[in-house]
C-alpha positions in Angstrom: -4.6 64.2 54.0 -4.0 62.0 50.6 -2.1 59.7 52.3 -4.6 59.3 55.0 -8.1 58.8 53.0 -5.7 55.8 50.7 -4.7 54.2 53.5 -8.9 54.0 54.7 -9.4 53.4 51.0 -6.8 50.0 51.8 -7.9 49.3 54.7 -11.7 48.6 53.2 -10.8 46.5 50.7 -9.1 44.2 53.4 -11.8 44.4 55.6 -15.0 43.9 53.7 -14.9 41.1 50.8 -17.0 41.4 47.8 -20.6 39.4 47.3 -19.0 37.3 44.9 -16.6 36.1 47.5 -18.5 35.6 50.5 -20.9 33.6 47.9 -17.6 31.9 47.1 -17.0 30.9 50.6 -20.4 30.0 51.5 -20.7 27.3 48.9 -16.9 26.2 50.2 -18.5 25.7 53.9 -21.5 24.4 53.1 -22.0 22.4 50.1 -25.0 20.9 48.5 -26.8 17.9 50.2 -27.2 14.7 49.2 -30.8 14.2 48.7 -30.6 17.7 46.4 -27.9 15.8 44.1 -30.3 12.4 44.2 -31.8 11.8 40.7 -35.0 12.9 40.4 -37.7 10.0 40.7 -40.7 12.2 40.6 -43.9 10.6 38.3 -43.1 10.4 34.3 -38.9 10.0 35.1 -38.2 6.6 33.3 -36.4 5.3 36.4 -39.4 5.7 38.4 -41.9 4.2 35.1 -44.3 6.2 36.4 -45.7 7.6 32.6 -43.1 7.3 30.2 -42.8 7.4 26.5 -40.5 5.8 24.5 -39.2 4.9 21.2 -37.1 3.0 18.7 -35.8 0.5 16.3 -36.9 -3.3 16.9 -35.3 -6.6 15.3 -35.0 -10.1 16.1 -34.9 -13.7 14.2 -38.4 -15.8 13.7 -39.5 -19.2 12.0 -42.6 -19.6 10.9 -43.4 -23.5 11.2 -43.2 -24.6 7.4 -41.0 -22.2 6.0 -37.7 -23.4 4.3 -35.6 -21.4 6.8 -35.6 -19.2 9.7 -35.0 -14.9 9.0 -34.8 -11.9 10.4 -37.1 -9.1 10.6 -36.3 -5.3 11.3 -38.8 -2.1 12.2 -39.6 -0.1 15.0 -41.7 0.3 18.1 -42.8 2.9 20.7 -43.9 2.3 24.4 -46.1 4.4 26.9 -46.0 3.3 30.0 -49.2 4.3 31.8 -48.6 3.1 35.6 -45.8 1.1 37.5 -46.7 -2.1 36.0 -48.4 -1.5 32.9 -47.4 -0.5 29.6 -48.8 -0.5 25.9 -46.6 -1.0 22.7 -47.2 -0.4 19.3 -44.5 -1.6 16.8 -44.5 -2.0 13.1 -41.7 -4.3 11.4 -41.2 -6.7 8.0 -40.1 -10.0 7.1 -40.1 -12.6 4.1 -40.1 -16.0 4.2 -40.0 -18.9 1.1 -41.8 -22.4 1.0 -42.0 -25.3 -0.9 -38.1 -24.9 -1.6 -38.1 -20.9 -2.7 -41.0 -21.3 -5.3 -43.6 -19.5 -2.9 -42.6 -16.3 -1.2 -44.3 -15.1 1.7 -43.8 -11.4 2.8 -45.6 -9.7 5.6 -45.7 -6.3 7.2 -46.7 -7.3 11.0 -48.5 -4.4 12.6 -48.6 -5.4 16.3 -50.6 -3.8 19.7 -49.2 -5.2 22.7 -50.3 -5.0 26.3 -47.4 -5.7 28.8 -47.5 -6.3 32.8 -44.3 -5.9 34.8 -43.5 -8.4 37.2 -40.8 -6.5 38.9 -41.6 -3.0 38.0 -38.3 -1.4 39.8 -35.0 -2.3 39.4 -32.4 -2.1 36.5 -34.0 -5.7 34.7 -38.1 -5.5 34.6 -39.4 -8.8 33.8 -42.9 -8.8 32.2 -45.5 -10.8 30.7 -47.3 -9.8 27.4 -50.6 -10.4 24.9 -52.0 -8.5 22.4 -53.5 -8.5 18.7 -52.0 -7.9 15.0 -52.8 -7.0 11.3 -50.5 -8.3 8.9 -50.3 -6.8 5.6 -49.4 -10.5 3.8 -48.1 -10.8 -0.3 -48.1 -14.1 -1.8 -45.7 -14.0 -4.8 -45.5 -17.7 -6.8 -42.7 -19.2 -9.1 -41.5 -21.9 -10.3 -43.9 -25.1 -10.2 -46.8 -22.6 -8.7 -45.7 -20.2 -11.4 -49.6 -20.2 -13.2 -51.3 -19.3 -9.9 -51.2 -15.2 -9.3 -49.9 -13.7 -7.1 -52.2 -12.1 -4.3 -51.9 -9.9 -1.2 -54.4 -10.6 2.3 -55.1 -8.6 5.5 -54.4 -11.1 8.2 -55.6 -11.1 12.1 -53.2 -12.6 14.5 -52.9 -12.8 18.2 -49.8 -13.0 20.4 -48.8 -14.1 23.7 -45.0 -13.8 25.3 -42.7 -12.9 28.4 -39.5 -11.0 28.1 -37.6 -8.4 30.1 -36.2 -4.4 30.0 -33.0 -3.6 31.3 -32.6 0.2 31.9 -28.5 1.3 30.6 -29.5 4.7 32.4 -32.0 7.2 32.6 -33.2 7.8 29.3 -31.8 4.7 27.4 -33.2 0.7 28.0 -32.6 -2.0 26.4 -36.0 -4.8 25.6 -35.8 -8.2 24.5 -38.9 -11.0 24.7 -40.2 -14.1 23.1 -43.5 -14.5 21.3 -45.5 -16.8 19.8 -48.0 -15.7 16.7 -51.2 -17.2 15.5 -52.7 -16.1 12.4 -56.2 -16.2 11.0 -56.2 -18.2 8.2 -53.3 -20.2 10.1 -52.3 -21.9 6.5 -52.0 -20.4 2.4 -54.8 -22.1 0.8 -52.5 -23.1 -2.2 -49.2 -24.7 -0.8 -51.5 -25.5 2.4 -48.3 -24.3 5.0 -48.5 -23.4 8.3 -47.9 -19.9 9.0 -47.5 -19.6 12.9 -44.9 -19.0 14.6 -42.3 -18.2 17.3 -40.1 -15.0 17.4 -37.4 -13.3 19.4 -36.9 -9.9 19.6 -34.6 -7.1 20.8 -35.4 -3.4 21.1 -34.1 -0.4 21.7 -35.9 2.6 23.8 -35.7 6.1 23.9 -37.4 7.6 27.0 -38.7 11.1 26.5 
């Protein structure tokens, strides 16, 4: 009688797999489709720019018109993308520049709001077009021959106008560069009497969230 209820007991194990195992096979025969492994390209995914925030450093290389040199300029900006083709961008950065051969130093903390309309709103590269306003936090430090005049600070107005591109390195990642020129109001230092416009290029780098 032993023998015969082990040899049912065998028999069953043979004949009727576990769940895990017929869960095993079923995923075998019939895998997951296609349009379930697609990326998602519902509203807010960056791919889609449908709303999308985003953030991170900003750089690039200016020259205002007078200045004895060209420099560089570092901060950050974020993006919010409210539509397809429009975006908004707040960025903050700094830069320094000398005149009148290093005896007047000009440093200036450009606060910048930036509407931007994509061209080409899909696709890895987005070409746009761009305006917007600024405040711009100014010193005026003096030395040498302008060494009796004091040094002062001014809150400056500017507007800006530009084109540039984004190139998207993957979902959550792009990569923006664009050129812009900067007026300011007053355009010139009412001492050394220099123009203080000027163009710019700069790169940035986004973080989608």
């Amino acid at each position: 009688m032993t023998v015969l209820l082990l040899a049912a007991a065998l028999a069953s194990s043979f004949a009727a797999p576990s769940a895990a195992q017929v869960a095993a096979m079923d995923d075998l025969w019939n895998p997951p489709s296609l349009e379930k492994m697609a990326p998602s390209t519902e509203k807010g995914d960056p791919n889609d720019f449908g709303s999308a925030f985003s953030i991170g450093p900003a750089g690039g290389y200016l020259r205002q018109k007078d200045a004895d040199r060209g420099t560089w300029f570092g901060g950050a900006q974020a993006r919010l993308h409210f539509a397809q083709i429009l975006a908004a961008e707040a960025s903050i950065t700094f830069h320094q520049n000398r005149y009148a051969d290093g005896d007047v130093s000009v440093t200036q903390y450009p606060v910048q709001l930036t509407a931007m309309l994509y061209v080409l709103p899909v696709g890895p590269l987005r070409p746009y077009i761009l305006g917007g306003v600024g405040w711009y936090y100014t010193r005026f430090d003096y030395s040498g021959v302008f060494n009796a005049i004091n040094d002062r600070t001014e809150h400056i107005f500017g507007w800006h106008f530009g084109a540039g591109a984004e190139l998207m390195l993957g979902n959550r990642v792009s990569l923006s560069t664009d050129v812009r020129y900067i007026w300011l109001d007053p355009d010139t230092d009412q001492v050394i009497h220099q123009d203080f416009n000027y163009w710019q290029i700069a790169f940035g780098l986004n973080f989608f969230f």
